[in-house]
C-alpha positions as CSV (number, residue, x, y, z in Angstrom):
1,X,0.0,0.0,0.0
2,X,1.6,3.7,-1.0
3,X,1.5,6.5,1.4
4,X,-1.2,8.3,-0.7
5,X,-3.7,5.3,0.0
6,X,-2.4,5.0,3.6
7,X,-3.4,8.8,3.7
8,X,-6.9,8.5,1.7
9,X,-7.8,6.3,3.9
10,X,-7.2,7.6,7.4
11,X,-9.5,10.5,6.3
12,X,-11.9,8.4,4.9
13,X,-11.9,6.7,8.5
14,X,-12.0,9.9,10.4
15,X,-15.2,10.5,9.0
16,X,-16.2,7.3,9.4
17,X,-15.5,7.5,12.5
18,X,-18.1,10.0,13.7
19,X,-20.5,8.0,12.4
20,X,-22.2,7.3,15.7
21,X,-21.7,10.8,17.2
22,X,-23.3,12.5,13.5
23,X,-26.6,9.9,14.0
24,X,-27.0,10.9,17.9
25,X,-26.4,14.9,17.1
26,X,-28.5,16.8,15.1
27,X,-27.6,15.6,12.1
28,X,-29.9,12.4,12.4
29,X,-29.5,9.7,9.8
30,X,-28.9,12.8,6.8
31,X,-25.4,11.5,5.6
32,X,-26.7,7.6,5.2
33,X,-26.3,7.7,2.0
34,X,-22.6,9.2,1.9
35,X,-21.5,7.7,4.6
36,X,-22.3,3.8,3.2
37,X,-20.7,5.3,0.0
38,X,-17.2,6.4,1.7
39,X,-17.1,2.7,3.2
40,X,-17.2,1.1,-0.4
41,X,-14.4,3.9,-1.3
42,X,-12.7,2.4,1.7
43,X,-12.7,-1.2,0.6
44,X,-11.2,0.3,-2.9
45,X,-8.6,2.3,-2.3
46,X,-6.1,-0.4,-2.3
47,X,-6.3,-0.7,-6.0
48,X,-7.1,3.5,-6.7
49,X,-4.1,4.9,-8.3
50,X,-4.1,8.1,-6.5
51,X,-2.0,11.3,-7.1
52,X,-0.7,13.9,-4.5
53,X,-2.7,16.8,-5.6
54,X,-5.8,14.7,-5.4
55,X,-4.9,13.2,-1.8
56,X,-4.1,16.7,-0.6
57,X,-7.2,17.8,-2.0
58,X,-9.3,15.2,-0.3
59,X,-7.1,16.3,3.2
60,X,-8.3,19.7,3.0
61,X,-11.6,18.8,2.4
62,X,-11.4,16.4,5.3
63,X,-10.2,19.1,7.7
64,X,-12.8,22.1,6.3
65,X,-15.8,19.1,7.2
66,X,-14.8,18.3,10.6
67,X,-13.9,22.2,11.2
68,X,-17.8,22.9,10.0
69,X,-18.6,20.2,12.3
70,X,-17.2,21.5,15.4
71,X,-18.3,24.7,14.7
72,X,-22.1,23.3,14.4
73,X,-21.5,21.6,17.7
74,X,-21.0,25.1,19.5
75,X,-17.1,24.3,20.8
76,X,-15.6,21.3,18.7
77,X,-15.8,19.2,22.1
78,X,-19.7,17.8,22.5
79,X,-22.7,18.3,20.2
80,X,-24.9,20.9,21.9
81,X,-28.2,19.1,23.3
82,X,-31.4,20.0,23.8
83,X,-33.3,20.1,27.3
84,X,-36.0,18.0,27.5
């Protein structure tokens, strides 16, 4: 496996990863569909012939979405809750 697939796919894990936190927060089941489709990417990326600009790219990208993220959740640290 090359570093550029190494790197895709620990940012396709870090989303992946907030998976259970993006269900239980405001966001609900809305990224379903995205989400099931970045673990097929996942299962491919060992034979994706990648190139820097396009892994750099997808880096960015990965840091701007969990940067809106925190910023939804109020302070980066907990999604804000309602009272009940």
């Amino acid at each position: 496996m090359s570093t550029l697939q190494i790197r895709l796919k620990n940012c396709i894990q870090t989303i992946l990863e907030l998976e259970p936190d993006m269900r239980a927060g405001v966001w609900g089941r809305h990224f379903d569909e995205e989400l099931s489709t970045l673990k097929d990417y996942l299962h491919q990326v060992d034979q994706m012939n990648l190139a820097e600009e396009d892994v750099t790219r997808l880096e960015k990208a990965t840091a701007t979405f969990l940067a809106e993220l925190r910023l939804s959740t109020g302070n980066g640290s907990q999604p804000q809750r309602l009272l009940q």
